[in-house]
N, C-alpha and C positions, 0 to 999 in steps of 0.2 A: 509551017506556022500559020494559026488561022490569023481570021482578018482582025478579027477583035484584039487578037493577045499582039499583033502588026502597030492599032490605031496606039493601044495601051502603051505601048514600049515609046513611040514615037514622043506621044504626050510629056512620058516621064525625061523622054533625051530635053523636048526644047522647056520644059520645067528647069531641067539643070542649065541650061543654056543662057537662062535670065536670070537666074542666080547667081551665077558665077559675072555675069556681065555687070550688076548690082553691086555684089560686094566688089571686082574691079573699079567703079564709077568710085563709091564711097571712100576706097585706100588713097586714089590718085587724087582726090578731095584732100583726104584728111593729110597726105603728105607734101602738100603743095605751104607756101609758105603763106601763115598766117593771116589770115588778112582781118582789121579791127574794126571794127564800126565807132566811129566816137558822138556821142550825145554831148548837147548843150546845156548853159545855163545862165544866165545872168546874173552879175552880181546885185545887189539891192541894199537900199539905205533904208536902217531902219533902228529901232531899239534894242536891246538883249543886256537881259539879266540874268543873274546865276543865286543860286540859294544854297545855303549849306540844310541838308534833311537830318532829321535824327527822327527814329521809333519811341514808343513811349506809351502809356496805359493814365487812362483815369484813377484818378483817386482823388479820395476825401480831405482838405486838408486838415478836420479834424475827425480825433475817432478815441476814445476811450474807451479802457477794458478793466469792468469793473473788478477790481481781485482782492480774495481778503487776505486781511491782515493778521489776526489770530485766530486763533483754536476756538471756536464757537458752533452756534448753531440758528439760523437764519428760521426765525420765528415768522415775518409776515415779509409777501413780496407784494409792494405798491402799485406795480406798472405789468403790461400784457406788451409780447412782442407785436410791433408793427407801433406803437405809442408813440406821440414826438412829447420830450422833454424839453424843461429850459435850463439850464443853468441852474442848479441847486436844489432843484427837482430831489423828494423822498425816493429813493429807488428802492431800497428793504430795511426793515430793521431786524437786529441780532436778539436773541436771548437774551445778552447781557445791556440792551438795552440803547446801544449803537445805534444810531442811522447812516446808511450808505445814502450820497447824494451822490446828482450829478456833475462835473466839471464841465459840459460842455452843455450846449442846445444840439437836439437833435433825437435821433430815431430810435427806440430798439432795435434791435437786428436781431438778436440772438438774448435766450437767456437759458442759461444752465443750470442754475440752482433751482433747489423746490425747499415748500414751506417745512420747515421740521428738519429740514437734512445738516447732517454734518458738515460744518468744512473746516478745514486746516488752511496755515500760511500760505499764501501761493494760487488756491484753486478761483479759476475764476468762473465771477458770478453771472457778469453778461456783456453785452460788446453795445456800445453808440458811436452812432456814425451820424455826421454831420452833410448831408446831401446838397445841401444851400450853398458850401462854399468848396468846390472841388476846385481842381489843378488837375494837369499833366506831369506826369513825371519822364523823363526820358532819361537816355545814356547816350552819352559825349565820348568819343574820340579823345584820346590826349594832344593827338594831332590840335586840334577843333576847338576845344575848351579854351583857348586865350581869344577865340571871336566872341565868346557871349560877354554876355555883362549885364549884371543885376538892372531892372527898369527898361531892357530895352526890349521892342515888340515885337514880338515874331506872329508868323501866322498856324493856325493850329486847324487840322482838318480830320475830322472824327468819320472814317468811311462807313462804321453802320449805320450811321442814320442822314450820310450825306451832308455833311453841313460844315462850313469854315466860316473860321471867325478870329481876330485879332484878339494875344492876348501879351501879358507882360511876364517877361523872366523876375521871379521874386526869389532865387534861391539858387545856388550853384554852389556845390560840395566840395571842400578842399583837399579831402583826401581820396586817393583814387581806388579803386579796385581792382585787382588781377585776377581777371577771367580767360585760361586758357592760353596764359602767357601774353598777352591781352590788358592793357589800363585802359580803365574809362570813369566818365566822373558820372553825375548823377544833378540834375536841374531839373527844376520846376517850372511850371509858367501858370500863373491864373486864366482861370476862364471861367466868364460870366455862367448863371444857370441859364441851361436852356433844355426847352422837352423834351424827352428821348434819351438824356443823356444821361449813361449807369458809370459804374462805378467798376473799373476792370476793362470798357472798351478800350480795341488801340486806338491810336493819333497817331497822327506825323504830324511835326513839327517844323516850319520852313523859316531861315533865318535870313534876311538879306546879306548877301555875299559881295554882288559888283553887279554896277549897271554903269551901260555906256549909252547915251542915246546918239542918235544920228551915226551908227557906226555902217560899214560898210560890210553885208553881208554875206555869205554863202553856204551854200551847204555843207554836210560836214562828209558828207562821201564823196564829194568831187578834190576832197585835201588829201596829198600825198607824201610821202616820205622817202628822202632818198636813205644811201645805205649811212648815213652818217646823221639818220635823224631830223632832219633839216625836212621842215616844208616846203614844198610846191605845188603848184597848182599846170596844166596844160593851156596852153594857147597859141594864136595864130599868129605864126611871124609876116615877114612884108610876100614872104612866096609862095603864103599859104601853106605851109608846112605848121603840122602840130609840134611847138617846141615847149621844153619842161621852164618856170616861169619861178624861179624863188619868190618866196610869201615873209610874211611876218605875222604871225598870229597872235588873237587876243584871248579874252574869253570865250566861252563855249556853254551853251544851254542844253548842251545834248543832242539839239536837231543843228544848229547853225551855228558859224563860230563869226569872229569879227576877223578882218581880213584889218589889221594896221598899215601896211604897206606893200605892193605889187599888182596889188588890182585894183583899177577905178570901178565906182558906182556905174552900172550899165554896160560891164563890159563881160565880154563871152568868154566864159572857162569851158574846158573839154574835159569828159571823164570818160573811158575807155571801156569796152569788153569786145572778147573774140568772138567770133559769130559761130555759132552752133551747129553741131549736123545736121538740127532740124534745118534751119536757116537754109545750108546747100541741099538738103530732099527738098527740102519746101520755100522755096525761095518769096512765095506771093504770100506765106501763111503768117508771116510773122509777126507782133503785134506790138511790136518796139519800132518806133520810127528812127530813120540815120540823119542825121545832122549833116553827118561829115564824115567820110569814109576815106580810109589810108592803107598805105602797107606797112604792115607789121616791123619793127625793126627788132 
């Protein structure tokens, strides 16, 4: 055997040498028992409110669709789309001598009819939309629906054009709808004109649900659950040992819940994870600091 195909073979023995030594190091790792890192937190006194959301679209709260009434023939049209009307405003007259007026102040939008054309019962002439006085309309839960009540204020937040602003519920529907096996009701709320804003954007609608102030905080991933449901939280007993800690919980905002009873303001909860195989290859690399470090039980 030459020298090279000698140097070559040796290379490949101590290549599998360190391999095999590698995945060894890693099993005897990973089969060793657990071991957990626990992170800190303190509790905190502070505010938390919760809101009930609903979805929901702009609209006009007024809007007339002018349609005829008999068998005629629409001799002159008064008004060009894009015209704002008032109230009682000439909109066309008929053959026979009719005037169509308006019931509402507001815009043209639309007109479908032309001068000399035919039309029968039913066919409509043109649409007004009132742009001055819009609302939201949203859909309600059947759950949800015994919180609102006509008068009271919700906050309403139009994301195209970035803007909120408080308005008042004027209107909540009393019969429901079944969408999908599914009831929901249907409410309004006014809001003032502001620029920007059409006719079709969404909203969200935010209703005051519950507020506590001075409650006593935490996060909501340091909260845990035994097999019966029941909350707890981790903490330090007198030996320094992490022991499980019954809770009482409040409300919840999604990020922090109110802690009613088992934890004081300023005091340390533990929340857990096992340490990674990066963690044993790479023991300096890691970018989570330990609080507190225990064995697994």
């Amino acid at each position: 055997m030459g020298i090279k195909k000698k140097l070559k073979l040796a290379k490949w023995i101590a290549t599998g040498i360190i391999a095999v030594a590698i995945t060894g190091y890693i099993a005897y790792k990973a089969m060793r028992p657990s071991v957990i890192a626990y992170k800190s937190v303190k509790a905190q006194t502070g505010d938390i409110t919760t809101y009930y959301s609903f979805s929901g679209n702009v609209v006009s709260k007024n809007r007339q669709k002018v349609i005829a009434e008999n068998v005629t023939r629409i001799e002159r049209i008064h008004v060009q789309k894009g015209d704002i009307v008032e109230e009682g405003s000439l909109l066309a007259t008929t053959a026979g001598g009719v005037e169509l007026k308006s019931k509402i102040k507001g815009e043209i939008v639309n007109i479908y009819a032309e001068e000399n054309m035919p039309i029968t019962p039913g066919i409509e002439i043109m649409d007004i939309v009132d742009f001055d006085n819009l609302e939201v309309v949203f859909k309600v839960d059947e759950y949800d629906v015994a919180h609102l009540e006509v008068g009271k204020t919700a906050t309403v937040r139009i994301g195209a054009i970035d803007k909120e602003f408080a308005g008042i519920i004027n209107n909540i529907s009393k019969e429901g709808q079944i969408m999908n096996g599914v009831t929901f009701f249907t409410a309004a709320i006014e809001i003032e004109k502001e620029d920007g804003i059409r006719t079709g954007m969404s909203a969200e609608v935010m209703l005051l649900s519950d507020n506590v102030r001075g409650a006593v905080l935490l996060p909501m991933n340091v909260i845990q659950f035994d097999e019966r449901n029941n909350p707890y939280v981790l903490k330090l007993d007198e030996k320094k040992s992490v022991v499980k800690a019954e809770i009482i919980t409040g409300i919840t905002d999604g990020t922090a819940v109110e802690i009613k009873s088992g934890v004081f303001p300023g005091e340390s909860v533990f929340y857990k994870r096992n340490i990674a195989i990066e963690d044993i290859l790479f023991p300096e690399g890691g970018k989570n600091a330990r609080t507190y470090i225990g064995g697994g039980n």
